[in-house]
C-alpha positions, 0 to 999 in steps of 0.5 A: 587517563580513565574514558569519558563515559559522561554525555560531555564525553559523547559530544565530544566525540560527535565535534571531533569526528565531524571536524575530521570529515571537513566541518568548522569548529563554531563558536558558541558567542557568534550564534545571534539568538534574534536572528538564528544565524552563525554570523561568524561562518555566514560571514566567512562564507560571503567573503569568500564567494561575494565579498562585494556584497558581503562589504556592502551589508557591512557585517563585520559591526552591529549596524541598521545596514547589517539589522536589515539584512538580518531581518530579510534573512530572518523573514525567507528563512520563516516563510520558506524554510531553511532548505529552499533558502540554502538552495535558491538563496535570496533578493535584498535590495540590489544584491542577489545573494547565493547561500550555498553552492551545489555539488558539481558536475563532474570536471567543471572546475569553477562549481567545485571551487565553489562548492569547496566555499561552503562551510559546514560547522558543529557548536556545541552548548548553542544558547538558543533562547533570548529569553531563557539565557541559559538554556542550551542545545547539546550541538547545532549543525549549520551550513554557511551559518544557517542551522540545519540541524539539533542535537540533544544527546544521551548517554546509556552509560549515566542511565539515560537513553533516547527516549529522555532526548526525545522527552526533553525536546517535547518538554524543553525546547519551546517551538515558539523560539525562533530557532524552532519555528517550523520551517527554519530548521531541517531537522531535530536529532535525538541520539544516545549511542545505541539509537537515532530518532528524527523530528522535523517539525517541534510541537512540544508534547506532540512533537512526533520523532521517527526512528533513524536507525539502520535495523539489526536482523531485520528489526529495530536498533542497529548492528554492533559497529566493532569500529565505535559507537553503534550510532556513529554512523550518523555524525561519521556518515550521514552527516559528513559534509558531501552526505549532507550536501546530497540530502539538502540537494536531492531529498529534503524539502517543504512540501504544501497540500492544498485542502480541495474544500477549504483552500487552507494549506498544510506544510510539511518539512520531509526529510529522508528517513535512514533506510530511504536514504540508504536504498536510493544511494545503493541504487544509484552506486549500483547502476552508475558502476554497472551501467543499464540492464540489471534489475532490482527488488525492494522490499520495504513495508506498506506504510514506510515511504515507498512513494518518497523513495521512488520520487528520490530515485526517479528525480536522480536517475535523471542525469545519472552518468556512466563511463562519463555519458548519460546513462537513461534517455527517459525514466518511467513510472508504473504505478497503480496508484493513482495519487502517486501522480501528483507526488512524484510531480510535486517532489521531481518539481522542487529538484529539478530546475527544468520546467518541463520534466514530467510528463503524465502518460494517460493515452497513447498520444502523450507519450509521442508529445512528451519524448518529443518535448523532452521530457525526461520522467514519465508517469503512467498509471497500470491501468494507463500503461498498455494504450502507450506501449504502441507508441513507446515502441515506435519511439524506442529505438536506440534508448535506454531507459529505467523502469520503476514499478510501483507495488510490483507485486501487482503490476507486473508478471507474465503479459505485462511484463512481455507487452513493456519489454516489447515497447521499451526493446525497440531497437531489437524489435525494429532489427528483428523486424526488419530481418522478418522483412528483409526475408519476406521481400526476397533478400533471404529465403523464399520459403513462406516458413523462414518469414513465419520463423523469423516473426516468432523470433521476433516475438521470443525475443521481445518477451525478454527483459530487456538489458537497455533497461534497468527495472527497479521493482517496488513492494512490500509483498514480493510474490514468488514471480516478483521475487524470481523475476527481480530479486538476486538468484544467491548460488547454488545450495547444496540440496540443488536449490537456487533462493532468491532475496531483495535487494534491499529491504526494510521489513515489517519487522523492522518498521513495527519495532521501531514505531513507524507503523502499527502492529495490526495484529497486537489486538486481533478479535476474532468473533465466531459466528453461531446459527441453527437452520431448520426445514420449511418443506415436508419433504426430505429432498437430497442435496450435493452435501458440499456445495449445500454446506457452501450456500448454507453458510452464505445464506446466513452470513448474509441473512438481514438478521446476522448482517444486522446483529453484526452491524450492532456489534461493530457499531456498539464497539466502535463506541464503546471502545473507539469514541469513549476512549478518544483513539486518536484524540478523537479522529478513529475511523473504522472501515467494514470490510465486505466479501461482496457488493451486495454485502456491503450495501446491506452493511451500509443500511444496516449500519446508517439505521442502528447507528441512527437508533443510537442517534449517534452522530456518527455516520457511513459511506459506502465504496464499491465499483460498477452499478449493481441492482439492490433490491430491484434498482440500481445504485452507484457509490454516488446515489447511496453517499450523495456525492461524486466518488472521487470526494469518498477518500477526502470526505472520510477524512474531514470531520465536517461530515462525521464520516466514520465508518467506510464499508467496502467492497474491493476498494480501499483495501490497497494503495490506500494511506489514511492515519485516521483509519484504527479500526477494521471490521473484516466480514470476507474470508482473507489469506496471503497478499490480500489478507497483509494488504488489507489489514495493512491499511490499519498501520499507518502512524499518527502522532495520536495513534497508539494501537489498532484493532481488528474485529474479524467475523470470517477468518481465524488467527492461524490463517492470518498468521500464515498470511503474514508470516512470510512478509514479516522478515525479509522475504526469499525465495526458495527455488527457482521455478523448474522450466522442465516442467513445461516440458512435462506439460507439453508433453501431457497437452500433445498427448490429448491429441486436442490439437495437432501439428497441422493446427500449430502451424495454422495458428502460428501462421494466422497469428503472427500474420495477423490475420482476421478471425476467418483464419484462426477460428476454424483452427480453433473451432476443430480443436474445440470439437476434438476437446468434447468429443475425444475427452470425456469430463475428467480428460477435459477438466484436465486439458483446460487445467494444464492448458492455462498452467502451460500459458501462465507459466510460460508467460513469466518464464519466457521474459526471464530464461536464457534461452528461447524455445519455438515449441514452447512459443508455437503452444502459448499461441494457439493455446491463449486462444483456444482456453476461451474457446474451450466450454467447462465440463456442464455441471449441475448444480446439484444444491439448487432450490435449497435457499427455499428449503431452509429457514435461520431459525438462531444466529449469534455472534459471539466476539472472543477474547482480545489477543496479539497474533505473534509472528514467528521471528524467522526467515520465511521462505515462499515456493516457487511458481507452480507449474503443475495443474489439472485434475479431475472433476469432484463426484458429488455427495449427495445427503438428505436435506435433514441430515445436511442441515443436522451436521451443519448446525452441529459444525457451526450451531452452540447451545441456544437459549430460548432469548434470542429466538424472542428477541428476534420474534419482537424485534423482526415480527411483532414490532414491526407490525405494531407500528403499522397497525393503523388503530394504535398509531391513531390512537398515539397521535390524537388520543394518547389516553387510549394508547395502552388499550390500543397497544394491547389490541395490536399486540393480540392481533400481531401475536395471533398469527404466531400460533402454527409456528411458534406454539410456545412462544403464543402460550407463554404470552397468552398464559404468563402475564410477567412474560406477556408484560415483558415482550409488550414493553419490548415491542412498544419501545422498538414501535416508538423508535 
C-alpha cells in the first residue's frame, strides 16, 4: 500500500493521534450549525456528570425545552467567550449547569473521577455554515461539545503550504458565522507539516495569525522531529487532552481594556503563544522536582510577551506543591514597569478564585497588611521596592518565596540584590542577629571585637542569594551581571573558561523570522551631518584640542540653524514616506529621540512650527522629566503639551489629537509597547543595551504594520550592528568574573596607604554600630586628607578608579560566591563611604570661552541611502564583568583656535556651494526683519498697492547691514537684478508665512 501524501492523509494523521491521546471521535451530523455545539459529546458529558439536569432539558429530541437551552447557551458562549463558560459553566432557569471539571489536586479522588468525565473530540469535515452548506473546516476540537479550536490543513507535498491556510481562513471563513464570532472559539489553527500559525479572533482580510512554532537554531520554523511529522507536536503535545486542560485553565482567557476618555471597551481573546507556554511549563517542572532556591534567566525578545509570561508563571507558583507540601508562602513581582501592575492583576484575577491574592506594595506598610491579609502575590515596582524591604524582613522569617524580575537587566545587580536577599533571608538575618546578641549580652565572649565580628557576619551572609528563595529573572537583554548571576554556569572548557547561557530563550532572531516583531534594522538611514565654523575674535587663542572638538560638535548639533534643518527633514519624511503611503493604514507615529532635555525642547518648537508652515494637521508632544529652564523660565512636560503627564502615552495613541511625533529625552525609550510607533528619528549617540532598548521600541507587531524606519543623525551602522549583535541569538557568557581580581585590587588600594588598618576597624566599627556621623566622618575626613596630600593627580585619578571598581564588583560577587571574605567586607564599607568623600583631581577646563569665539557658518545634513544592517547569524558571547580600573589623568593638547577649527571642518565639513549660505542669510537675517519693519507691514495692511515699493525699502534697509560681513553676498544683490529678484521673492514668501 503507497503513503498518503495528500492533505486527507494529514488529517488523517492528526484524528488518529488525538484519538490515541484520550480524544473522541466526533460526528460530523451531530454539530448544530444554529447553535455551535457537538450535541452528541455535550450530551454524553451531562449524563454522565448531571443526568438530572440533562433529562429535564430533554436533549436526546428537537424540542421548545431543549431550543431554549440552546439558545441560553448560544447567548454566554457569544458574550463571554467560550473559555470563561467552560470554566464558570452557566445558569438556565432552575439548573446551575457545570460544563467542564477542572484538573484535580493531588489525592482528591472524587475531582479526578470527574475531571475524567470530560470529553475532548476531534471532527473532521465540520460543515460549519447554515448558509453555505458545503463549506467545511479540515478539524474541529471541542471539549464536552463546546468548540475550542479549527483547523485548516496544508500539505507541502501537493504545493500548498501554511501561508495558503492562512489565505483561506482570511478568504473563506466568514467571521460573521457563528462559529467564528469572537469569542465562541479559542483559537484558529493554520497548519502544514513544517509550520504552525494561530488566530484568536477572525477578521477576514486582516485576520492577524501568529507563529506557533517551536524555533530551529535560534530562529523561525521547527527542528526535524526524526520521530514524525515536524508539526506533530502540536495535535501530539500541546494538544493532547491534559495539555489542553492546563491551557483552558491556567492561560487562555478574554481580556477587557477600558478606554479612560471614552469608556468603550476593547476585548481581546489571549491564548498562549508556543514558546510562553513552553518557558512556564519548564519552570514550573523544574521547581516542583528541585524544590525553592535555584535561579533562573529568561531571555525572551522585547515585544514577545514577557508581561503574560510572567503573570502565567506568578499565578501558578501559587499553590505549587513539593514533596506534597506547598512549595511558596508568598510570590513577588519587581518590575520597573509600571503597567505591569495592572496586567498581572487583571490576568492572576481571572485564575484564581480567591478574592483577595494580589497585593500592590507601594510603601512599607502595605507589605505588613498584605501578608497579614493573605495575600499571596505581591507587586512592587523598583522604583517601590527598597521602602518595603524593611518590613518584609521583619515578616520574613521562616518562609519561602519566589521571586520574579521583570527586565533583569536593570532591576537587578550589585546593592539591590544585596538589600532583597537581606528582606527575604530572614530567617538567617534573625539567627545571625541573634547569635551577635547573644555575644553582646554576655553569652559568648566579652571582647567588643567578637560583636563587631559577628554583625559583619551577619551582613556577608545576608548578601547572599538566598536558597529559601527561587529567582526568576526576566530580560531581552541579559548583561554580563544578569547572565553570571542567574544563568546555568555549563562545565569547565578546555581554555580554563566556565560560560554562562539562559534557561530558556526565545530570541530576536527567532521572533523576527517568524513576524512577531519587526526588524528595526531592515530600513536603517543614517543621515551625516556636514558643517564649516569660522573665527569671531582677532586673535588666535589656544584651546585643549579634544575637549574644543567636544564642544564644537555640541554647538553645532544643537545650533537653532541645524535642529531646524533636521526638524524639516524629519517633518518633510514623515510626510513623504510615512503619510503618503498610509503605514499603518494611517495610524504611524514617529518618535524623536534627543541626547538631552534642552535638545528635545528645542526639537518640539521647532518641529510644531515647520510642521504649522506646511500647515499640516499633524501635531508634537514632548516627554522629559524634572523642570528645566528654557530660555530663562521654567517648563514641565505638563505647560509645553497642555495636559497632565500621565495622558502623554494615551494621548500619543488616540487620533482625536493628531499626535504624531513624540520627542524624548529619557523617556519612552524602555518599557514602552506602542504598535502605533513606525518610525524613529534618533539624534543621541546610542551603543549596547540602550541602543537595542531603544530602537526596540519600533518592533512592536500590528496587523497593519509591515516595516519600520529609522533616520539616525549621530550613530553609524557599525555601531549599531555592534550593539545588536549580541542580543540576536541566544545570549552566553564567556567567563565567569575572576574574584582574584579583587584580590589584585586590594592590594593596589593598601598600597596607597590612603587608609590604614586603625581607619577599618574604626569604620567597621562606627558602621555596623550605626553609629551617628560623629563617629565616621573623622575616619573619613583623615582618609580624604592623606588622599590629597600623599597623592599626587595621577595617584588619586587612580585610587578613586579602583576604589569604585573595588566596591562595584564586590557588590555583585559577594551575593554570588561561595565563600565569604571579612577583608574584602571590611573595604566595601569604608571604601562606599569614603568615594563621596574623595574630591576629583581640579581640572581645568582648558576649552573654555570658545563657544564666543566661533560662529557656524554652513550646516548640512545629508541622508544616505536607505540599507538593512545585517546581523551576523552566530552565537555571541559577552566578557565578563570587569574588575580592573584606574589610570591617569589625560594631558591636554593644546592648539591654535585656527587650527582646531581648520581640522575640524576638514573632519566634519564637505564641499559647500554658495546656496545655503543664501538660504540661511534670507531665511534666519532678512526675513525675519522684513517683517518686523513696521513700514511694509503697514503698507500690506491698509495699502496693498504700495506694498511692492514698501518691500523694495525694507529690503535696501534689511540688506545694508550686510556689507562688513557678507560683502559678496551685498554686491550680488545690489549688482545682479535676476539674483536681487530671487532673494526678494524668497524673503516675501517667508515674511507672508
Amino acid at each position: 500500500m503507497s503513503i498518503d501524501l495528500s492533505e486527507a492523509g494529514l488529517e488523517a494523521i492528526i484524528v488518529r493521534d488525538l484519538i490515541d491521546r484520550g480524544y473522541h471521535a466526533g460526528a460530523p451530523h451531530a454539530y448544530d450549525r444554529e447553535f455551535c455545539v457537538d450535541l452528541d459529546q455535550l450530551t454524553a458529558f451531562l449524563k454522565a456528570t448531571q443526568p438530572d439536569t440533562a433529562d429535564a432539558l430533554h436533549l436526546a429530541t428537537d424540542n421548545p425545552t431543549r431550543r431554549k437551552f440552546l439558545a441560553r447557551l448560544s447567548g454566554e458562549l457569544e458574550k463571554r467567550g467560550v473559555v470563561d463558560v467552560l470554566r464558570g459553566g452557566i445558569r438556565h432557569g432552575a439548573h446551575d449547569l457545570t460544563l467542564y471539571y477542572h484538573s484535580p489536586s493531588p489525592g482528591n479522588d472524587s475531582a479526578a473521577a470527574l475531571h475524567a468525565h470530560n470529553r475532548f473530540s476531534v471532527t473532521r469535515q465540520l460543515r460549519y455554515s447554515r448558509d453555505e452548506t458545503r463549506r467545511a473546516l479540515d478539524l474541529g476540537l471541542f471539549v464536552n461539545g463546546l468548540p475550542v479550536a479549527t483547523f485548516e490543513l496544508k500539505n507541502s507535498l501537493t504545493k500548498q503550504t501554511v501561508a495558503d491556510a492562512v489565505a483561506q481562513y482570511r478568504r473563506d471563513r466568514d467571521p460573521r458565522e457563528p462559529l467564528f464570532r469572537f469569542p465562541r472559539c479559542a483559537v484558529h489553527f493554520a497548519v502544514d507539516d513544517a509550520e504552525v500559525r494561530m488566530c484568536t479572533r477572525l477578521t477576514g482580510k486582516s485576520s492577524w495569525f501568529l507563529p506557533f512554532n517551536q524555533g530551529k537554531h535560534d530562529g523561525p520554523g521547527n527542528p526535524v522531529n526524526p520521530a514524525g511529522l515536524a508539526t506533530a507536536y502540536l495535535w501530539q503535545n500541546v494538544l493532547a487532552p491534559v495539555s489542553l486542560a492546563d491551557i483552558l485553565e491556567n492561560y487562555a482567557q478574554v481580556t477587557e481594556e477600558k478606554d479612560r476618555k471614552t469608556g468603550k471597551k476593547t476585548r481581546t481573546q489571549v491564548f498562549p503563544r508556543y514558546h510562553q507556554l513552553d518557558v512556564v511549563r519548564r519552570l514550573l517542572a523544574d521547581v516542583a522536582d528541585h524544590g525553592a532556591g535555584k535561579r533562573y534567566l529568561i531571555q525572551h525578545s522585547a515585544g514577545s510577551g514577557k508581561s503574560n509570561s510572567i503573570a502565567w508563571l506568578a499565578h501558578q507558583l501559587v499553590g505549587l506543591r513539593h514533596d506534597g507540601a506547598e512549595l511558596f508562602d508568598s510570590v513577588l513581582v519587581i518590575t520597573d514597569r509600571r503597567i505591569l501592575d495592572k496586567q498581572i492583576d487583571a490576568t492572576i484575577r481571572r485564575f484564581m478564585q480567591v478574592g483577595a491574592t494580589v497585593g500592590h506594595a507601594r510603601k512599607s506598610g502595605d507589605l505588613r497588611t498584605h501578608l497579614a491579609a493573605g495575600k499571596k502575590i505581591i507587586i512592587s515596582t523598583v522604583q517601590k521596592f527598597p521602602w518595603i524591604l524593611d518590613e518584609l524582613q521583619k515578616e520574613a522569617g521562616g518562609k519561602r518565596f519566589a521571586l520574579l524580575i521583570d527586565e533583569a537587566h536593570s532591576s537587578q545587580g550589585g546593592k539591590s540584590t544585596a538589600a532583597v536577599s537581606a528582606a527575604l533571608g530572614g530567617d538567617r538575618s534573625d539567627e545571625n542577629a541573634e547569635d551577635a546578641a547573644d555575644v553582646a549580652d554576655g553569652e559568648g565572649a566579652h571582647d567588643p571585637e567578637d560583636t563587631i565580628n559577628a554583625a559583619l557576619e551577619a551582613r556577608m551572609k545576608s548578601r547572599k542569594l538566598l536558597d529559601n528563595v527561587s529567582y526568576f529573572a526576566f530580560t531581552a537583554t541579559p548583561k554580563n551581571k544578569t547572565l553570571e548571576m542567574f544563568g546555568i554556569p555549563e562545565p569547565v572548557q578546555p581554555d580554563g573558561t566556565r560560560p554562562f547561557r539562559p534557561f530558556h530563550g526565545y530570541t530576536m532572531k527567532q521572533a523576527i523570522g517568524e513576524g512577531f516583531i519587526l526588524d528595526v534594522l531592515r530600513h536603517y538611514t543614517p543621515v551625516d551631518s556636514y558643517y564649516r565654523l569660522v573665527k569671531t575674535v582677532e586673535d588666535d587663542p589656544e584651546f585643549d584640542t579634544k575637549r574644543a572638538k567636544k564642544k564644537l560638535r555640541r554647538y553645532v548639533e544643537s545650533h537653532d540653524h541645524a535642529i531646524r534643518l533636521k526638524a524639516e527633514i524629519m517633518v518633510d519624511h514623515f510626510h513623504e514616506q510615512v503619510i503618503a503611503k498610509q503605514k499603518i493604514g494611517g495610524q504611524a507615529r514617529a518618535m524623536v529621540v534627543c541626547g538631552s532635555i534642552e535638545r528635545a525642547i528645542q526639537y518640539y518648537h521647532a518641529i510644531r512650527t515647520y510642521l504649522a508652515q506646511r500647515k499640516s494637521p499633524c501635531t508634537a508632544l514632548v516627554a522629559f522629566s524634572g523642570e528645566p529652564e528654557y530660555e530663562g523660565q521654567k517648563v514641565t512636560e505638563a505647560s509645553l503639551n497642555g495636559f497632565p503627564s500621565n495622558d502623554i502615552a494615551d494621548r500619543f495613541r488616540s487620533d482625536e489629537y493628531h499626535h504624531r511625533f513624540l520627542v524624548v529625552a529619557d523617556k519612552f525609550q524602555t518599557g514602552y509597547d506602542e504598535p502605533l510607533l513606525h518610525t524613529m528619528y534618533v539624534d543621541k549617540t546610542l551603543s549596547g543595551i540602550k541602543a537595542v532598548q531603544t530602537l526596540s521600541r519600533l518592533n512592536r507587531a500590528h496587523p497593519a504594520k509591515h516595516d519600520a524606519f529609522v533616520l539616525d543623525f549621530q550613530n553609524d551602522a557599525e555601531q549599531i550592528q555592534n550593539s545588536f549583535t549580541p542580543y540576536y541569538r541566544t545570549t552566553l557568557l564567556s567567563d565567569e568574573t575572576d574574584a582574584n581580581k579583587l584580590h589584585d585590587l586590594q592590594h593596589d588600594l593598601d598600597a596607597a596607604e590612603v587608609y590604614l588598618h586603625d581607619d577599618l576597624d574604626a569604620a567597621v566599627k562606627a558602621f555596623l554600630e550605626s553609629a551617628t556621623r560623629e563617629a565616621l566622618d573623622p575616619v573619613l575626613d583623615l582618609c580624604r586628607d592623606r588622599y590629597l596630600q600623599n597623592l599626587d593627580e595621577d595617584g588619586q585619578v587612580d585610587f578613586k578608579g579602583k576604589a569604585k571598581a573595588f566596591v562595584r564588583t564586590y557588590d555583585f560577587l559577594a551575593s554570588i560566591l561561595p565563600y565569604v571574605n571579612a577583608e574584602w567586607e571590611k573595604r566595601s564599607i569604608l571604601l562606599s563611604a569614603l568615594v563621596g568623600k574623595l574630591p576629583a583631581p581640579v581640572e581645568e577646563d582648558l576649552a573654555a570661552g570658545i563657544y564666543e569665539s566661533i560662529d557656524m557658518d554652513s550646516y548640512v545634513a545629508e541622508k544616505r541611502a536607505t540599507f538593512a544592517i545585517v546581523l551576523p547569524d552566530d552565537e555571541d558571547a559577552i566578557d565578563p564583568v570587569p574588575v580592573s580600573a584606574g589610570g591617569a589623568k589625560p594631558e591636554p593638547e593644546l592648539d591654535r583656535l585656527s587650527s582646531i577649527i581648520a581640522s575640524f571642518n576638514e573632519q566634519f565639513g564637505t564641499e559647500f556651494s554658495d546656496s545655503d549660505r543664501v538660504i540661511r542669510l534670507i531665511r534666519d537675517d532678512l526675513a525675519p526683519k522684513v517683517q518686523a519693519d513696521p513700514a511694509y507691514a503697514n503698507a500690506l495692511a491698509n495699502t496693498p498697492g504700495a506694498a511692492a515699493l514698501e518691500l523694495e525699502r525694507a529690503m535696501q534697509r534689511a540688506v545694508g547691514p550686510l556689507f562688513m560681513d557678507h560683502t559678496e553676498f551685498y554686491k550680488q544683490f545690489m549688482e545682479n537684478e535676476g539674483f536681487k529678484r530671487f532673494v526678494t521673492e524668497a524673503v516675501k514668501k517667508l515674511a507672508a508665512s
